[in-house]
N, C-alpha and C positions, 0 to 999 in steps of 0.2 A: 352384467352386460356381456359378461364372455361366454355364457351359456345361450344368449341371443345370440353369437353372433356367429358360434358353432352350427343353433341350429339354422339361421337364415343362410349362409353356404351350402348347407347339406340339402335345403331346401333349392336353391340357386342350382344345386350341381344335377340332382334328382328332373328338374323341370329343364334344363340342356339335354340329357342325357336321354332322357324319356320323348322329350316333344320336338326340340329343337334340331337333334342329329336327324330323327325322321322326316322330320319338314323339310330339311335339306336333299336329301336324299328324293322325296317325291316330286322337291322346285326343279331340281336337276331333270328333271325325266326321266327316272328310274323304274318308276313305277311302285309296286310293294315291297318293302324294304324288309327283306330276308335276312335272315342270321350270317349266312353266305358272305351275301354284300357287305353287313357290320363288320366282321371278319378280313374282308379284303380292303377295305378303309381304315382300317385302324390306324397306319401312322400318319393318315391327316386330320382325322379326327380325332385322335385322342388327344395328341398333344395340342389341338383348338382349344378342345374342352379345359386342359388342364391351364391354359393362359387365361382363360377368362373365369374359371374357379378361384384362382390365384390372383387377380384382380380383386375378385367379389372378397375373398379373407383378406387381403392387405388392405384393403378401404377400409374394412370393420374393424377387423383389430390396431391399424393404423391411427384412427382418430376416436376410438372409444374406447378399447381396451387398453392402450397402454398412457392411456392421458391422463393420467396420474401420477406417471415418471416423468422428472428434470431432464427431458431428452435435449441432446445440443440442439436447435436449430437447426443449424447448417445439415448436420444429420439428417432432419427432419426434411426438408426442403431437399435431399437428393432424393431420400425415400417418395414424395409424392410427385415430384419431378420425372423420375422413371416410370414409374406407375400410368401418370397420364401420360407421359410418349407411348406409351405401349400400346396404350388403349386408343387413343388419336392415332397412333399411325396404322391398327387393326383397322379402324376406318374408313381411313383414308385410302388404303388398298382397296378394300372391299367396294367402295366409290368409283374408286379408279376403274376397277378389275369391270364393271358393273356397265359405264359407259363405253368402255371397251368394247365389251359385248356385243355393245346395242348400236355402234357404230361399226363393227369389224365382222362381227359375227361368231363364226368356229376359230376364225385366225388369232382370234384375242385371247385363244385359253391356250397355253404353254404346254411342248408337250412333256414336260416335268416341271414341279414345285420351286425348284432351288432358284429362279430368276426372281419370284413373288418373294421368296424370303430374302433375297438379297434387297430387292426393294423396298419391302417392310422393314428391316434391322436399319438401312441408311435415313427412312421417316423415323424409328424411334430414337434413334441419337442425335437428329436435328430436334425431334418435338422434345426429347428432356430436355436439351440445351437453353429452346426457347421456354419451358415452365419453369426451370432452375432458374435463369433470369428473373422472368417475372414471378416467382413466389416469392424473391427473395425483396421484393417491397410489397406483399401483403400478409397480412395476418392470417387469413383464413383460407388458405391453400385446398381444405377438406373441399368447403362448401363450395369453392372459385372450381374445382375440379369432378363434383358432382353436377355440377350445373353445367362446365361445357360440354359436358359427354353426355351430358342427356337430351341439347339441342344440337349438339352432330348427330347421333343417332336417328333424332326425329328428321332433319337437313339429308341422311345418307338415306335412309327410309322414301322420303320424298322423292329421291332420284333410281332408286335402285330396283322396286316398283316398276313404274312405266318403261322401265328399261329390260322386265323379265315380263313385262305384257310385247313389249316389241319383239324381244326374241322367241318368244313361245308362237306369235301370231305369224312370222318368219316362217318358223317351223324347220330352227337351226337346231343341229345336233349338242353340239358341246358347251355352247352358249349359255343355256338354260342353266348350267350349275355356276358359270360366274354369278351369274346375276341372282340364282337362289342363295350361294355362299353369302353376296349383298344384303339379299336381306336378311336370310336369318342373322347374321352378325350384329344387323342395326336394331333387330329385337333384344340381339343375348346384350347387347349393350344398353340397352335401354332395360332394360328389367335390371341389370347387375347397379344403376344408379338408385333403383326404388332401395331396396334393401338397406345401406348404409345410409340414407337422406331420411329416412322414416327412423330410424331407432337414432340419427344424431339427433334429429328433434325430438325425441322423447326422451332424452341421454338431457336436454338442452332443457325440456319443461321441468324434470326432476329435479336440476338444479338450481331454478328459481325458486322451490318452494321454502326454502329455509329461510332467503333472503325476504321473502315476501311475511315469515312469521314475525320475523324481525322489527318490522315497521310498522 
């Protein structure tokens, strides 16, 4: 399972890196996205890319690879608790940032990073706070945590869309890369739950066969 799960990130990071940074770059109004450009994006994108790579490895080896070890609980339960805040509140920015847009226009896009991050980091210490709670009366934090991120996804998707057709039909300058960063966020998000939701089920049918020779 840990040579799956090496190679499905490598695969995850490879289709971010190759489809996803370009897609963003041509939603924004860039047009063809030159070496140049890659080059002068780098410390927004890279460090995108490397949160949501690190997502896509801590869900796999989180509930497949190491599920074999007596881990504490409580351990457990910070670890997927962080995890989803991180990823819920990437979201819920991207949401935000997206209506903003589509209601504000060029005034909605910052003219530095460091306010989205301050707002992002204060979503992801309220959303562990609230998973930490609630994982801590259920059992299956894995699958409770694959499944909400894959209907925010589809939920930010739905809004972030009509919100980069309004700004593009506007025909606003700066606009266009909120609302591209929106959706491509809600695809990298939504493909990063296929990965670990398909090998826990197959991690899941492997383990019934024993029990089934049994009876």
């Amino acid at each position: 399972m840990r040579r799956w799960g090496i190679l499905i990130t490598l695969i995850y990071a490879v289709i971010l890196a190759g489809l996803l940074v370009p897609a963003l770059y041509r939603l924004a109004g860039l047009g063809k996205v030159s070496p140049e450009a890659l080059l002068e994006g780098i410390p927004f994108w890279l460090p995108y890319l490397a949160l949501l790579v690190a997502g896509q490895a801590s869900l796999l080896f989180l509930s497949v690879d190491t599920s074999w070890r007596r881990l504490r609980p409580r351990l457990r339960i910070v670890y997927s608790a962080t995890l989803a805040g991180m990823l819920t509140a990437l979201l819920m920015v991207a949401l935000a940032w997206s209506l903003a847009a589509a209601l504000l226009g060029d005034d909605a896009v910052p003219d530095n990073g460091y306010s989205v991050l301050l707002i992002w980091g204060g979503l992801w210490f309220t959303w562990a706070a609230v998973f930490y709670v609630y994982y801590q009366k259920q059992d299956t934090a894995f699958a409770t945590t694959v499944s909400w991120l894959l209907k925010g996804s589809v939920l930010e998707l739905l809004i972030a869309v009509p919100c980069h057709i309004i700004v593009r039909s506007r025909g606003d300058c700066s606009a266009p890369a909120a609302t591209g960063f929106g959706i491509v966020t809600g695809l990298a998000i939504m493909l990063l739950c296929f990965g670990p939701g398909v090998l826990a089920l197959y991690k899941r049918r492997l383990q019934r066969y024993p029990h089934q020779s049994k009876t």
